[in-house]
N, C-alpha and C positions, 0 to 999 in steps of 0.2 A: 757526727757531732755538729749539733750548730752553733754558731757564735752571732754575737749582739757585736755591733760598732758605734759607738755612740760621736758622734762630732767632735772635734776639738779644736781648741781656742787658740791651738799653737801648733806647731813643729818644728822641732830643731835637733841637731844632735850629729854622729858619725854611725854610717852603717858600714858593714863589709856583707856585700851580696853575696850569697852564695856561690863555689865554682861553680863553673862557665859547665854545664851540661852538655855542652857542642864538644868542645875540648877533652871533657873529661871520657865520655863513649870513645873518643877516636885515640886518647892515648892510652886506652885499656886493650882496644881490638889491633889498635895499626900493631902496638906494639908483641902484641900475643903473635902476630906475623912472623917473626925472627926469632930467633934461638938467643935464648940468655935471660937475666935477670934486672930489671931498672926497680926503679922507686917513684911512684908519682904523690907530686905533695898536695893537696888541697883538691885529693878528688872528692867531687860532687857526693854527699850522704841522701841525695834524693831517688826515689825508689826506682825509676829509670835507671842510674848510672849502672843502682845494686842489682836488677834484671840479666844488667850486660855483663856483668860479673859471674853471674850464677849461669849464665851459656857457655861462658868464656871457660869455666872448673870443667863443667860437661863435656868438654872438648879434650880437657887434659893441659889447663893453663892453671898452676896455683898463682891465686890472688888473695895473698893475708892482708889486712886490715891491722898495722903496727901501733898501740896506743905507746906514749912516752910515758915513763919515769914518773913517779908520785912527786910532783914539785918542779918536776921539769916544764921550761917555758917550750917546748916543743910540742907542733901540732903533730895528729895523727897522720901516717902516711899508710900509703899502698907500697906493697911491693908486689911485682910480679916476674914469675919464671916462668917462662914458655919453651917447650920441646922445640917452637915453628912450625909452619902450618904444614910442613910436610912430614909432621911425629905428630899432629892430632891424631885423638882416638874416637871413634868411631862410637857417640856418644849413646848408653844404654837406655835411655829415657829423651822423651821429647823435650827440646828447647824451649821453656815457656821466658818469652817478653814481655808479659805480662801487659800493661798497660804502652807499651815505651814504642812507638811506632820507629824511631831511630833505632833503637837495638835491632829489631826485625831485620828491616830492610840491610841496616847494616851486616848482619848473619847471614844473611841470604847472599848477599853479594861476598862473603866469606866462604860461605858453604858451595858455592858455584866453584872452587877449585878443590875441594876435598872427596877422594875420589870411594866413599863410601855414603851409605843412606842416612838422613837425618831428618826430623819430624820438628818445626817450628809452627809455636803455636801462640794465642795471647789470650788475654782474658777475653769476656765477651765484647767489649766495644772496641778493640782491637781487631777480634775475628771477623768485624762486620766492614773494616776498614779496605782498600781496595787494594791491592800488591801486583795487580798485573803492570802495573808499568815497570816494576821490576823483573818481574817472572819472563815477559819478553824478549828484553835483550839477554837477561843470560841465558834465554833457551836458542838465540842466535850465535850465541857465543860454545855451546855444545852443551850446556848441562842438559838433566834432566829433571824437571819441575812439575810436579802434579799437586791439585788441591781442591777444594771446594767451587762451587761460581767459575764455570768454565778456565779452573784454573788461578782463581786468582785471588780468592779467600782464605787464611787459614782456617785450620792447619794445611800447612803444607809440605808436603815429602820433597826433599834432595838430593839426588847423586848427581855431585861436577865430577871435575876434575876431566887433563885432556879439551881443556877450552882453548878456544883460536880466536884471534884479534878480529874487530871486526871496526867498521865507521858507521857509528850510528848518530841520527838525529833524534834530539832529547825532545818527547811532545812539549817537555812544560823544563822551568828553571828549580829545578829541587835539589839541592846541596845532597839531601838521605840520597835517590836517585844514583846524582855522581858519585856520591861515595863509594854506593853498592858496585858501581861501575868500574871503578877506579880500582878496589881491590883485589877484585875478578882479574881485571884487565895486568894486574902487576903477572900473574903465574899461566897469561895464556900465553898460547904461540902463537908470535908474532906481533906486531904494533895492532893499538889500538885510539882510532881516533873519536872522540866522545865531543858531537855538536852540539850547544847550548844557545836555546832562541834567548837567552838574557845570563845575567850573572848572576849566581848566588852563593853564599857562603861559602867562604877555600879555604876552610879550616885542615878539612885532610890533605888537600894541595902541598900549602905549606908544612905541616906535620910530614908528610911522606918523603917532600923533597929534605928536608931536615932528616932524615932515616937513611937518603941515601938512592930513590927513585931516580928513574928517570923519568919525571910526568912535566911537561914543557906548553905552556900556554900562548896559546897564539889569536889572539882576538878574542871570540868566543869558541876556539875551538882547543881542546886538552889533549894533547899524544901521550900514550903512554908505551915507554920500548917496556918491554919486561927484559930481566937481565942482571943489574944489579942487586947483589945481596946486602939485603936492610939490615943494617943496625939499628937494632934498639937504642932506647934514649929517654935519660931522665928527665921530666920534665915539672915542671909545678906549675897547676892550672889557675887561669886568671879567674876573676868575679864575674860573674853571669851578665852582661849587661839587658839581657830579656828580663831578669828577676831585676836589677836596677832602674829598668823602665816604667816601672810603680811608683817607686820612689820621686823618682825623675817628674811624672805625671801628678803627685801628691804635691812635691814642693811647689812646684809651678802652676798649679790649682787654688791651694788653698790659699787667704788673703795675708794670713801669719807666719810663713814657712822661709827656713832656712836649713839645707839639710845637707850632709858633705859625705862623699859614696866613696868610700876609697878601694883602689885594686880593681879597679873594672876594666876586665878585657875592652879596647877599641880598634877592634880588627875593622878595616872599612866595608868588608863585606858583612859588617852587624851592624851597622852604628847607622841606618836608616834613621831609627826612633830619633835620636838626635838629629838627623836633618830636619825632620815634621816636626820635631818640636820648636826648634829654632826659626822656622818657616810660619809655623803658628804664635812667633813673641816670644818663648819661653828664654829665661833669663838663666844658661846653662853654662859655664866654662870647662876648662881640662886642667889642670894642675898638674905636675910630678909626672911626666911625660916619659916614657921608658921603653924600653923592650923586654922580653920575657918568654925564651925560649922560643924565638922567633915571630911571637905575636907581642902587637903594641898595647900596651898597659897605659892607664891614667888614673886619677883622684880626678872625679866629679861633682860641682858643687853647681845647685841650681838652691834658686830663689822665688819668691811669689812672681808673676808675672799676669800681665791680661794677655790671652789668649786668642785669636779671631782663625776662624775657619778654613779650608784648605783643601786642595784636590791629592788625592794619593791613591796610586795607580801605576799600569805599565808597570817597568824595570825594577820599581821603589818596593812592590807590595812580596818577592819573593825574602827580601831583607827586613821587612818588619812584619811577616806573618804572624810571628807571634805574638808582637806586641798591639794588634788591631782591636782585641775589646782596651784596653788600658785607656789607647789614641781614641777608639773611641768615646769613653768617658771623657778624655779630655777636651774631644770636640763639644759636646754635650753643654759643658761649660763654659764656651767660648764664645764671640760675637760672629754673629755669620753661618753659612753653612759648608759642614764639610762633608765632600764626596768622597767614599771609598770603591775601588772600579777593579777589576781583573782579580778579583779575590775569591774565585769560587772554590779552591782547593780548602779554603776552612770551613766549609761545609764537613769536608772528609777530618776532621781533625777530635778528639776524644768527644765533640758532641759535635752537632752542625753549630760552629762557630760563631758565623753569622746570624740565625735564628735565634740561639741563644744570651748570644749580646743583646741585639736586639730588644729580645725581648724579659730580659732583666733589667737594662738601664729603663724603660718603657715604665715598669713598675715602679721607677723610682723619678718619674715625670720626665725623664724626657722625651723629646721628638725626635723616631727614629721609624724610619720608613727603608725594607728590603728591598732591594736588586737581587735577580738574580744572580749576580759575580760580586755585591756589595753594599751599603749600604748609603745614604743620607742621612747627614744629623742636622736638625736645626738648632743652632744654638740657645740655651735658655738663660747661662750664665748662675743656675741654681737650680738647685733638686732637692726633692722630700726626700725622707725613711722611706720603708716598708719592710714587706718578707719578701725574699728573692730564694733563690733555690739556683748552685751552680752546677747543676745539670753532669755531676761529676764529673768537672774541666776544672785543672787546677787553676789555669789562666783569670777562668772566669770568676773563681773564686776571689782570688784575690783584689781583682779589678772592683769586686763589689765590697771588697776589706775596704780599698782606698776609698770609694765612694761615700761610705759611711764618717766617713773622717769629715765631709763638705758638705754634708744633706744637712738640714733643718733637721731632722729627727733621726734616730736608729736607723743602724739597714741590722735585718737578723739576718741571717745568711744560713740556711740548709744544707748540709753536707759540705763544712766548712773546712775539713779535717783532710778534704784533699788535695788541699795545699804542700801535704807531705810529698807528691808526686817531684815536686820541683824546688820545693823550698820547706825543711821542714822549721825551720825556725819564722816565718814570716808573722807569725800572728805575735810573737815576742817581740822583733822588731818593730813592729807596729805601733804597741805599747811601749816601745822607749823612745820612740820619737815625740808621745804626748808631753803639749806644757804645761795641758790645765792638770 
């Protein structure tokens, strides 16, 4: 599908982002871990979440999808019953993850203690994506892992189980990574200590020790005893603040905007975006400050602001990975230039990241010149229309939604429709924020 964006004259209004993606994958799998049945409220309806769902049945976890009552002010919830991962079954068909690189990695580091054969696989730009940094350590840990690309392509075939602790140095800071890690690590023998050259997202940290773990942080390095048996745990998942970082980036772009984000997860291991924007001017507060099943909750309200350009790099770029084409449109529009450094891992991401930013904002006049690990933007403070094509990245799709909202003319946008991956209501959103 393609869509037209036309500029608009205004923005204002209330969104609620989509759940939190991050959240919603980790309290589907942690919780399939332990025997029993919870309820998760406000999981994620984007095609990711539903991937990790349809692995999770394959295993012998039901996951119904409960709608409420004709009239009822109640959202739809999840429920799920799990055997525990030591009553999986020994699944008769390949795992497809289809698009979801976090389901993957996360299954794999699942499948690394289930002591029978399993086939995961995804679609094609998945299959071409890289898995040996997973396939690695669990195969230090005992499993057994074979696959395409000396190993490291899907599909790939699994038999764990009978895994031993081991202390490993993490090459790079990947939240998917440690999690894979972390799961593995809960049913081996023996402690396991998981080194991290930086911090990134501890969304399973917290979820796991909330279950009952014993996983203990000590600098940058994670112990995990195995030992205690997990309780399951209801939980209800926050607002995506990756899907709110558009918004965030719109408000504080456009010359006429006022726009208020309510329910957004601000876990500090996410809320980078919020540093670079607040770094680069953006006029953003926190309202209604909370907690929420162990992770902090807020209402977000950002407004027009002028923008000036910015270095982001090191420590900063594993927390705002995904929000790098968005920041970069918002450098795009800014005074000054901004450098983005250490970023070569979105290369590996639903398309080469960086090339594809690049070279869509480019189309739509800015100045954007590739690094090999990142980018420079010269700021122009205004951009045209044009046709852009999101290279089937939802990311990038939607970064060029917002873009059209600030250009002088139309952006049409080519394969517009894959915005479903992460957020399927965005392009309606969109449209209720217009004031002309």
């Amino acid at each position: 599908m393609n869509r037209s964006v036309l500029p608009a004259g205004e923005l204002s209004g209330t969104l609620s982002p989509p759940a939190d993606k991050s959240v919603s994958h980790r309290a589907a799998i942690l919780n399939s871990l332990a025997a029993g049945s919870v309820t998760v409220h406000n999981y994620s309806e984007g095609a990711d979440c539903r991937s990790t769902l349809e692995c999770l049945r394959l295993l012998g976890v039901t996951a119904e999808v409960v709608n409420p009552a004709e009239g009822s002010e109640e959202e739809p919830k999840l429920v799920l019953t799990s055997p525990g991962l030591e009553n999986f079954n020994e699944p008769e068909t390949v795992l497809d993850a289809q698009n979801s690189g976090t389901t993957m990695r996360f299954i794999m580091g699942l499948l690394g203690s289930t002591p029978f054969l399993s086939v995961v696989t995804g679609d094609r730009s998945l299959r071409a994506r890289p898995m040996g940094r997973v396939v690695q350590p669990l195969r230090l840990m005992g499993a057994q892992v074979m696959g395409r690309g000396s190993d490291s392509l899907a599909p790939l075939a699994i038999r764990g189980g009978d895994l031993n602790g081991i202390e490993y140095t993490m090459p790079v800071a990947s939240a998917q990574l440690k999690s894979a890690l972390l799961m593995a690590a809960l049913f081996a023998n023996g402690e396991t200590v998981l080194l991290q050259p930086a911090l990134s997202r501890d969304h399973t940290e917290r979820m796991l020790r909330a279950m009952g773990a014993d996983v203990v942080e000590d600098g940058l390095a994670l112990v995990v005893r195995p030992g205690p048996k997990l309780t399951p745990m209801d939980i209800t998942v926050s607002g995506d603040i990756s899907s709110a970082a558009f918004w965030l980036v719109a408000g504080a772009v456009h010359p006429n905007a006022r726009i208020r984000l309510s329910n957004v997860g601000v876990n500090p291991s996410r809320t980078g975006v919020l540093d670079v924007l607040r770094d680069m001017g953006a006029s953003v507060t926190e309202q209604n400050a909370r907690m929420e099943g162990g992770e902090p909750v807020a209402d977000l309200m950002v407004e027009s602001s002028e923008l000036r350009g910015v270095e982001i790099g090191g420590d900063m770029i594993p927390i705002v990975q995904d929000e790098v084409p968005v920041l970069a449109l918002a450098a795009a529009l800014a005074r000054g230039t901004t450098t983005i450094r250490d970023a070569q891992e979105l290369r590996y991401k639903e398309s080469d990241r960086l090339h594809a930013t690049a070279t869509e904002l480019t189309k739509l006049g800015a100045k954007i010149s590739e690094l090999p690990d990142g980018l420079v933007i010269e700021g122009s403070g205004a951009l045209q229309g044009g046709a852009c094509d999101s290279h089937g990245d939802h990311r990038l799709a939607m970064t060029l939604g917002i873009a059209g909202l600030v250009t002088r003319e139309a952006v049409d946008i080519a394969d517009a429709d894959v915005v479903d991956i992460s957020y399927p209501g965005f392009w309606g959103d969109l449209d209720s924020l217009r004031g002309d």
